[in-house]
PDB file of N, CA, C and O in Angstrom:
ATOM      1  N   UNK A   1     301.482 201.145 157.304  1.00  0.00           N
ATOM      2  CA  UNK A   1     301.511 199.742 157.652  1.00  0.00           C
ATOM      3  C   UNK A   1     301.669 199.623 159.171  1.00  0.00           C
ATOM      4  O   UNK A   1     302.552 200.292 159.709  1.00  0.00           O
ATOM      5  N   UNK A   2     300.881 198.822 159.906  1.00  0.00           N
ATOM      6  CA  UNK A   2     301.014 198.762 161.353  1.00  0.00           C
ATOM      7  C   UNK A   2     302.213 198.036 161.377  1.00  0.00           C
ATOM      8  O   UNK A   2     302.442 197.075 160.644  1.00  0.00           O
ATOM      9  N   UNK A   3     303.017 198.518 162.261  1.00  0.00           N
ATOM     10  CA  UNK A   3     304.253 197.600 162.986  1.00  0.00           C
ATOM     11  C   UNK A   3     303.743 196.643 163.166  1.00  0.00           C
ATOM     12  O   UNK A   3     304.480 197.382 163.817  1.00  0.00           O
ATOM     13  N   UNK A   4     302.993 195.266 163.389  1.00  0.00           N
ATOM     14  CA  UNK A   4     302.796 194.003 163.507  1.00  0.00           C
ATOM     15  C   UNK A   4     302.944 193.371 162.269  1.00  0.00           C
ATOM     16  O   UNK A   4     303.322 192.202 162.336  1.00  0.00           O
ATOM     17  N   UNK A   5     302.711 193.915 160.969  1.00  0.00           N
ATOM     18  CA  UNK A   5     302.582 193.962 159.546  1.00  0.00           C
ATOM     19  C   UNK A   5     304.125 193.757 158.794  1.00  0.00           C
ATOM     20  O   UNK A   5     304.636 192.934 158.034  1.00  0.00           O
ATOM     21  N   UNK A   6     304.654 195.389 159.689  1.00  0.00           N
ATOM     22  CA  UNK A   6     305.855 195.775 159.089  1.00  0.00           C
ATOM     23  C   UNK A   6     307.108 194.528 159.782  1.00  0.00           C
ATOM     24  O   UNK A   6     308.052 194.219 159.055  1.00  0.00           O
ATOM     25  N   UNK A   7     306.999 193.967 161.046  1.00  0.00           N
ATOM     26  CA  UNK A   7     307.650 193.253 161.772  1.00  0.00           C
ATOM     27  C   UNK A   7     307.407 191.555 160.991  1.00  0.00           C
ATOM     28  O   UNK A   7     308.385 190.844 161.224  1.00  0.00           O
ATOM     29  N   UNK A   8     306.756 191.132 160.489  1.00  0.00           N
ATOM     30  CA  UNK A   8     306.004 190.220 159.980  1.00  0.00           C
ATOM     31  C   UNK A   8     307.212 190.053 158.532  1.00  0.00           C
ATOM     32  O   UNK A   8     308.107 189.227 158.352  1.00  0.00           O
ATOM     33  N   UNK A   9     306.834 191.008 157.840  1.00  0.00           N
ATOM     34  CA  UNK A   9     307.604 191.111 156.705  1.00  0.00           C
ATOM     35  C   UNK A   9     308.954 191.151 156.723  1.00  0.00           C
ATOM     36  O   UNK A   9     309.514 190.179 156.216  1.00  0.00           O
ATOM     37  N   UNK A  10     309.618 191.996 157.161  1.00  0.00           N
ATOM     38  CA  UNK A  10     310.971 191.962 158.236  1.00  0.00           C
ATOM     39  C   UNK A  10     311.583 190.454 158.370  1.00  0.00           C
ATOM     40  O   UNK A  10     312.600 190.061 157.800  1.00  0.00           O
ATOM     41  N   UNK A  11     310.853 189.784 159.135  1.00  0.00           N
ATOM     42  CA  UNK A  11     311.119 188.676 159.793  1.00  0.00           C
ATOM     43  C   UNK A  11     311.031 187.500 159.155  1.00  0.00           C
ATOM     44  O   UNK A  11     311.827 186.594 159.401  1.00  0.00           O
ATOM     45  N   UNK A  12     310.094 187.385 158.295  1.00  0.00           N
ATOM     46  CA  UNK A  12     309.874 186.548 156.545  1.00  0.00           C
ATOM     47  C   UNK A  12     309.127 185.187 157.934  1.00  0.00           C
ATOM     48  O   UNK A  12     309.406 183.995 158.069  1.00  0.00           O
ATOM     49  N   UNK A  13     308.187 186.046 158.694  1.00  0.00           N
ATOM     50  CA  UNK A  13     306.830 185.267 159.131  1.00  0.00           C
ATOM     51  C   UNK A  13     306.063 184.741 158.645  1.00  0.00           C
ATOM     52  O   UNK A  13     305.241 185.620 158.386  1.00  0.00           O
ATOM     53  N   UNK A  14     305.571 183.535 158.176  1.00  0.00           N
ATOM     54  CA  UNK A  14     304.050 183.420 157.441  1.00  0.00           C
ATOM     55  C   UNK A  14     303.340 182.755 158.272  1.00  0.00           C
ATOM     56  O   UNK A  14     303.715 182.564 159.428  1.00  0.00           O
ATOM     57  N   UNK A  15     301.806 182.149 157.620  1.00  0.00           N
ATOM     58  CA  UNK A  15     300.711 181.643 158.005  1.00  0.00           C
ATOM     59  C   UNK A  15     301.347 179.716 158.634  1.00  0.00           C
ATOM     60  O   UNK A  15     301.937 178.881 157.949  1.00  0.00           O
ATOM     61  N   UNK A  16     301.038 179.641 159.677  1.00  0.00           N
ATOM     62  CA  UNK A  16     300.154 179.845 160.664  1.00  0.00           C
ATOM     63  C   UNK A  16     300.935 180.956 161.583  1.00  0.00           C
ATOM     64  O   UNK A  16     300.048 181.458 162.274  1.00  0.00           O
ATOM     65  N   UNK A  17     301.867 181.414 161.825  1.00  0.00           N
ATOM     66  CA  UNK A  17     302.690 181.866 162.994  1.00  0.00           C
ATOM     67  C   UNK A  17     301.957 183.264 162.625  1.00  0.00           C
ATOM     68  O   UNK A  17     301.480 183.430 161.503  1.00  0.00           O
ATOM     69  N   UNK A  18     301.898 184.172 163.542  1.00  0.00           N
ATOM     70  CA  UNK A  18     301.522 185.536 163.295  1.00  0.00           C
ATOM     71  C   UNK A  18     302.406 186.614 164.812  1.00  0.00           C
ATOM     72  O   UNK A  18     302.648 186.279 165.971  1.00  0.00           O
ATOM     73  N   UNK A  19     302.660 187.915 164.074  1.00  0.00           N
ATOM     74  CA  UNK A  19     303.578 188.707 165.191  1.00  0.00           C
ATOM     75  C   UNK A  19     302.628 189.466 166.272  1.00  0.00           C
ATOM     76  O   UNK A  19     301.900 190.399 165.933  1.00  0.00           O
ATOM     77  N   UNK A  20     302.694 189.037 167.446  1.00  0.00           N
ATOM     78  CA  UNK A  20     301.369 189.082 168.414  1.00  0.00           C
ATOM     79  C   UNK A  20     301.660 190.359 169.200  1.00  0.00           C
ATOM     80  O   UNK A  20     300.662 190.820 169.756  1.00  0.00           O
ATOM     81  N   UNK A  21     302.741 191.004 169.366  1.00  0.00           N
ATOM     82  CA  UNK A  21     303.545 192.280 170.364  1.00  0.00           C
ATOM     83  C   UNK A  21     304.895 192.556 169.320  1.00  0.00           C
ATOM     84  O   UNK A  21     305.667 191.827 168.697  1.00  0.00           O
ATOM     85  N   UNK A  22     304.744 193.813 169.473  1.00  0.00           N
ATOM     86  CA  UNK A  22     306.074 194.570 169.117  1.00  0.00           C
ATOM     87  C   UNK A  22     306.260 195.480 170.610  1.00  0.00           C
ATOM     88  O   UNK A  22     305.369 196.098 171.192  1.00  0.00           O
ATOM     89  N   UNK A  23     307.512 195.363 170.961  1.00  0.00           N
ATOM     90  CA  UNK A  23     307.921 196.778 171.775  1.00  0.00           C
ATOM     91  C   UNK A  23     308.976 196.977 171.388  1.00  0.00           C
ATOM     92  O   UNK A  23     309.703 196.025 171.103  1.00  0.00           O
ATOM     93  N   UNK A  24     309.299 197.965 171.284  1.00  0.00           N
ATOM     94  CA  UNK A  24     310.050 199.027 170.823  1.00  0.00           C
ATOM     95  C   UNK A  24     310.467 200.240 171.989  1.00  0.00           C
ATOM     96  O   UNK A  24     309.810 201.098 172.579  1.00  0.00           O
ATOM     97  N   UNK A  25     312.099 199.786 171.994  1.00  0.00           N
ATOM     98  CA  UNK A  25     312.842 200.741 173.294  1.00  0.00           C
ATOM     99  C   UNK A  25     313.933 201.298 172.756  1.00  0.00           C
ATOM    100  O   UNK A  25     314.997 200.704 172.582  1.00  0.00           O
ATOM    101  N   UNK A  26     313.653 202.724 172.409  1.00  0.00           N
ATOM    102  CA  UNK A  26     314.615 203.455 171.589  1.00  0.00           C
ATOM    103  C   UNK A  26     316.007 203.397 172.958  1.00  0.00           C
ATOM    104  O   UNK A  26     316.980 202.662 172.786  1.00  0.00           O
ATOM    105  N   UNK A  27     315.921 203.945 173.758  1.00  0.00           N
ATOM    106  CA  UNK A  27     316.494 204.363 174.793  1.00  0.00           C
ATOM    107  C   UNK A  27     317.723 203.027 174.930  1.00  0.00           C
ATOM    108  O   UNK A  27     318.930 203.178 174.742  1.00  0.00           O
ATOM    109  N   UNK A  28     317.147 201.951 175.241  1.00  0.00           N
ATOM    110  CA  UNK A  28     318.021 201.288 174.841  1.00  0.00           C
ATOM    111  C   UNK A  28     318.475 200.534 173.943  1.00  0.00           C
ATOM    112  O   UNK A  28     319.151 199.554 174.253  1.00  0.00           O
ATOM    113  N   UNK A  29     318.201 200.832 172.683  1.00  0.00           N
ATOM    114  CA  UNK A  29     318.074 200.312 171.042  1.00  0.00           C
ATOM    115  C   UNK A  29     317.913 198.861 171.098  1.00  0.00           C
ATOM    116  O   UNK A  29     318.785 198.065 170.751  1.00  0.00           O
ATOM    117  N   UNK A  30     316.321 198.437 171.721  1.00  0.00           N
ATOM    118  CA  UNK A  30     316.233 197.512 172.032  1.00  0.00           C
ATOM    119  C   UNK A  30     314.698 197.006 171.332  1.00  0.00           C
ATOM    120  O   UNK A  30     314.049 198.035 171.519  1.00  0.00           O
ATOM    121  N   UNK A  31     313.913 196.208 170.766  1.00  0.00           N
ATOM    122  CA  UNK A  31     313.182 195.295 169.945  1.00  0.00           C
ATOM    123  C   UNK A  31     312.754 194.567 170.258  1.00  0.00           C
ATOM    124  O   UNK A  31     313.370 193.637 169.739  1.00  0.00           O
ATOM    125  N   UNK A  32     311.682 194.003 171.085  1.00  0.00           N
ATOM    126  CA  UNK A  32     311.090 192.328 171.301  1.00  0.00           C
ATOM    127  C   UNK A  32     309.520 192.194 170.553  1.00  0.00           C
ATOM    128  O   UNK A  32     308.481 192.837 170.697  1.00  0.00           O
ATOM    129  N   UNK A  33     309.875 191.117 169.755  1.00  0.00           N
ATOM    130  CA  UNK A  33     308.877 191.190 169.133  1.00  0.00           C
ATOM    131  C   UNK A  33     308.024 189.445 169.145  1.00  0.00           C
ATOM    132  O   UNK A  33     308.630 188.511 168.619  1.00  0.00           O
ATOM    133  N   UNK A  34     306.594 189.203 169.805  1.00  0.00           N
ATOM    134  CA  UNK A  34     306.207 188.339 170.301  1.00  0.00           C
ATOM    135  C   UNK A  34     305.559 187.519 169.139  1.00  0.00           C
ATOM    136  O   UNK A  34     304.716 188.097 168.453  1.00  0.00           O
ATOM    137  N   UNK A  35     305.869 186.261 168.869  1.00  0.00           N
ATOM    138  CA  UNK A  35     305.429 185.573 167.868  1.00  0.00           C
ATOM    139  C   UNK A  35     304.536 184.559 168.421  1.00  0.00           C
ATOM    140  O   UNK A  35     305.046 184.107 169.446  1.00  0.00           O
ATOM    141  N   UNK A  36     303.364 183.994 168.149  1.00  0.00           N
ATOM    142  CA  UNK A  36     302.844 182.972 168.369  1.00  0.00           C
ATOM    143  C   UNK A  36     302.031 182.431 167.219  1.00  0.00           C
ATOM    144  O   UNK A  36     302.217 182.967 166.126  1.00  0.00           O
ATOM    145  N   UNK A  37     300.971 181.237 167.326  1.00  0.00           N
ATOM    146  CA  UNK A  37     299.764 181.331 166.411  1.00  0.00           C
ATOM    147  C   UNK A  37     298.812 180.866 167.267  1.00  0.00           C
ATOM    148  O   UNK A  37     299.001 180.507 168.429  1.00  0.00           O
ATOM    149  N   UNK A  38     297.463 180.885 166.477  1.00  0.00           N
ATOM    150  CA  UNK A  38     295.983 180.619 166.783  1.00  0.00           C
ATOM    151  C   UNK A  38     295.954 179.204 167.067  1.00  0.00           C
ATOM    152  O   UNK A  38     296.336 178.286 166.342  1.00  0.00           O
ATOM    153  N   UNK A  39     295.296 179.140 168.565  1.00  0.00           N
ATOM    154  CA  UNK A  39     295.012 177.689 169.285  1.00  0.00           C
ATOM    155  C   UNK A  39     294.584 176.736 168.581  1.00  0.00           C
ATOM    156  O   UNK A  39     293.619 177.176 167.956  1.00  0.00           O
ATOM    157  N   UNK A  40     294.812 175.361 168.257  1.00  0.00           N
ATOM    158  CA  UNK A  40     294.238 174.382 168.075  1.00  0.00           C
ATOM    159  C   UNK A  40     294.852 174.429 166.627  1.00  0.00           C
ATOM    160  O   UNK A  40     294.096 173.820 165.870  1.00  0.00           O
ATOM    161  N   UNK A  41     296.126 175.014 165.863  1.00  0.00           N
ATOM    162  CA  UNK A  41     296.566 174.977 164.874  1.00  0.00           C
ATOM    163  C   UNK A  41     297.089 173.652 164.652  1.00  0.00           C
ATOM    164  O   UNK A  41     297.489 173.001 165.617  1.00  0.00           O
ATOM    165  N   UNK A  42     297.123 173.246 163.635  1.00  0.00           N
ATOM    166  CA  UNK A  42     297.885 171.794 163.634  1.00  0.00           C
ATOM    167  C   UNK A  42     299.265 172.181 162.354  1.00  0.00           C
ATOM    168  O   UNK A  42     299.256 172.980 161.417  1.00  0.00           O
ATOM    169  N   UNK A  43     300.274 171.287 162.806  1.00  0.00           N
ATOM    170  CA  UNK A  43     301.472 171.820 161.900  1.00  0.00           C
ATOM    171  C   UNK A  43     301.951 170.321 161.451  1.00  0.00           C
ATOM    172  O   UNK A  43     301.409 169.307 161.893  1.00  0.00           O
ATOM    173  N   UNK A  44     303.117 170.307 160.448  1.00  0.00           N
ATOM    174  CA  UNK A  44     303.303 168.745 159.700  1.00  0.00           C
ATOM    175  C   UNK A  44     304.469 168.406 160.089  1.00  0.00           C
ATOM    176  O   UNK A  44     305.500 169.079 160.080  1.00  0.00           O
ATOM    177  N   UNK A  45     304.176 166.570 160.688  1.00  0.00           N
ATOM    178  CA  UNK A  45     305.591 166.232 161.578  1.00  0.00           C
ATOM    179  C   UNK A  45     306.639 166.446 160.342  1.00  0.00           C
ATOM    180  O   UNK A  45     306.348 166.580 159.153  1.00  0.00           O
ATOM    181  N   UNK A  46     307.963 166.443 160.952  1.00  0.00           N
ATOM    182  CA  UNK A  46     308.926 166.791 160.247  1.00  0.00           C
ATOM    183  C   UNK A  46     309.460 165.676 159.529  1.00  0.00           C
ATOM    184  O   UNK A  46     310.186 165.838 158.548  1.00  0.00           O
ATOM    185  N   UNK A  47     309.038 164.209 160.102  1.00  0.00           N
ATOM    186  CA  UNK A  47     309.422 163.305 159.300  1.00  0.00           C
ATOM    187  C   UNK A  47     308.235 162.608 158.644  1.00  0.00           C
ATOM    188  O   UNK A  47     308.505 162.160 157.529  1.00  0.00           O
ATOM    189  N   UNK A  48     307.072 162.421 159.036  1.00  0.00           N
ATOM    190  CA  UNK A  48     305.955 162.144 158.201  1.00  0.00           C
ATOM    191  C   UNK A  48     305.340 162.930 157.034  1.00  0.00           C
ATOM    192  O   UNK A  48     305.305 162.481 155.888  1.00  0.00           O
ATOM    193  N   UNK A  49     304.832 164.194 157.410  1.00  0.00           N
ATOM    194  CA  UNK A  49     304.442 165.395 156.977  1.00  0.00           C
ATOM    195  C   UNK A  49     302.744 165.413 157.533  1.00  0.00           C
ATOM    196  O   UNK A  49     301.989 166.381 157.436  1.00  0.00           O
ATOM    197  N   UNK A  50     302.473 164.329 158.012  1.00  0.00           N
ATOM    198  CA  UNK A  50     301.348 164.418 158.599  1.00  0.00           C
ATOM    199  C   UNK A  50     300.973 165.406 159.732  1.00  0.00           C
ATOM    200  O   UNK A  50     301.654 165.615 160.735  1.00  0.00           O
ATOM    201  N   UNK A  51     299.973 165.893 159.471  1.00  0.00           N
ATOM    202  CA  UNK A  51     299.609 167.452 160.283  1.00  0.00           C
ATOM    203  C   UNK A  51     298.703 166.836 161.353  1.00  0.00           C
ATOM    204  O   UNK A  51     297.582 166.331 161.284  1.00  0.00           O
ATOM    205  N   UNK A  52     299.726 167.085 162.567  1.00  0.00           N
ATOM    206  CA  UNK A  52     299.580 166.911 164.232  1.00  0.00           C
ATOM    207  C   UNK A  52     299.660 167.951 164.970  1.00  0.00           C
ATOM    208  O   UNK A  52     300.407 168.904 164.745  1.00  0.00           O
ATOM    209  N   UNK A  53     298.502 167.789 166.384  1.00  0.00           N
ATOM    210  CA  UNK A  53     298.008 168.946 166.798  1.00  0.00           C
ATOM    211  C   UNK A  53     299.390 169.215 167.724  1.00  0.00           C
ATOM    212  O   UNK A  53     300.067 168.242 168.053  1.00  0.00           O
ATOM    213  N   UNK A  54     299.780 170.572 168.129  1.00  0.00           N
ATOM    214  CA  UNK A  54     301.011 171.157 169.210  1.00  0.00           C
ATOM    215  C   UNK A  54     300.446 170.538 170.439  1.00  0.00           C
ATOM    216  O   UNK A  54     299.330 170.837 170.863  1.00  0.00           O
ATOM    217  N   UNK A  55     301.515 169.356 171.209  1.00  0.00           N
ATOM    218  CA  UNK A  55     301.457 169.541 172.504  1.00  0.00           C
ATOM    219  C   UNK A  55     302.251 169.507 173.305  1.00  0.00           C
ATOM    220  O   UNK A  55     302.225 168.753 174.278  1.00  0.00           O
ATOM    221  N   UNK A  56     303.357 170.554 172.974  1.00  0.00           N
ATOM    222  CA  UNK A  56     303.959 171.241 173.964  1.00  0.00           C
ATOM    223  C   UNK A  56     305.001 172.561 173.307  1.00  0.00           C
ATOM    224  O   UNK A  56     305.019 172.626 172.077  1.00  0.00           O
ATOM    225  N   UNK A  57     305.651 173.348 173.899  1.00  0.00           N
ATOM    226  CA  UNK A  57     306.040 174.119 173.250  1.00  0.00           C
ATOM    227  C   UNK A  57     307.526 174.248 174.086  1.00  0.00           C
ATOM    228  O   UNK A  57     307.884 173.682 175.119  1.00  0.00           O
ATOM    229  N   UNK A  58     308.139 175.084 173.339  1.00  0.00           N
ATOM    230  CA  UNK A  58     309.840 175.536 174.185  1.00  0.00           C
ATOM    231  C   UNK A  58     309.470 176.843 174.758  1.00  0.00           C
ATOM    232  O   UNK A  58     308.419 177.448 174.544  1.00  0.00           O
ATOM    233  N   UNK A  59     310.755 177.323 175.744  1.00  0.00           N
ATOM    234  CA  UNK A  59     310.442 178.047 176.394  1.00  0.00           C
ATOM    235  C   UNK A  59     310.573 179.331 175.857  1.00  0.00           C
ATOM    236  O   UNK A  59     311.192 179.368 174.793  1.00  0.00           O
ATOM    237  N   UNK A  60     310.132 180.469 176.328  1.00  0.00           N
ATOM    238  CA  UNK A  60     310.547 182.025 175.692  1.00  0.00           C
ATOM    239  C   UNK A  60     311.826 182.144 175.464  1.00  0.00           C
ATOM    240  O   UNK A  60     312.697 181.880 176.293  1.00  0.00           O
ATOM    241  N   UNK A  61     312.005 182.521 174.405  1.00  0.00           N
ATOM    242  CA  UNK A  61     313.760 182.831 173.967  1.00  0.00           C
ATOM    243  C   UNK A  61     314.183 183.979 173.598  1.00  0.00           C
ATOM    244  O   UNK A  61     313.373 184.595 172.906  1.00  0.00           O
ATOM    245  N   UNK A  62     315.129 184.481 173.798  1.00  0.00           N
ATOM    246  CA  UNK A  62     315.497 185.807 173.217  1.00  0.00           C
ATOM    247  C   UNK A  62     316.656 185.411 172.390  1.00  0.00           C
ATOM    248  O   UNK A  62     317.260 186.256 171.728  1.00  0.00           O
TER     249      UNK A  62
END
């Protein structure tokens, strides 16, 4: 199973979001693993449920 696969499952990721980078730093038992999805996805407001296109996002987080 490719680590993008295995990180996916792990993480209880689904469709639309997909795991875009894994790195992996033994040295310092360290993990970042990059999540995004495919442009022009549309997702459902949280109080309507009506599916509106992303326009804007938060910043990188660890």
């Amino acid at each position: 199973m490719e680590s993008k696969e295995l990180y996916r499952h792990l993480l209880g990721i689904s469709e639309p979001w997909t795991v875009e980078q894994v790195n992996l730093d033994m040295t310092r038992e360290h993990v970042d693993v990059s999540v995004g999805h495919a442009k022009g996805v549309r997702f459902p407001c949280p109080e309507c449920g009506q599916e509106l296109a992303v326009y804007d996002h938060s910043a990188k987080r660890t």
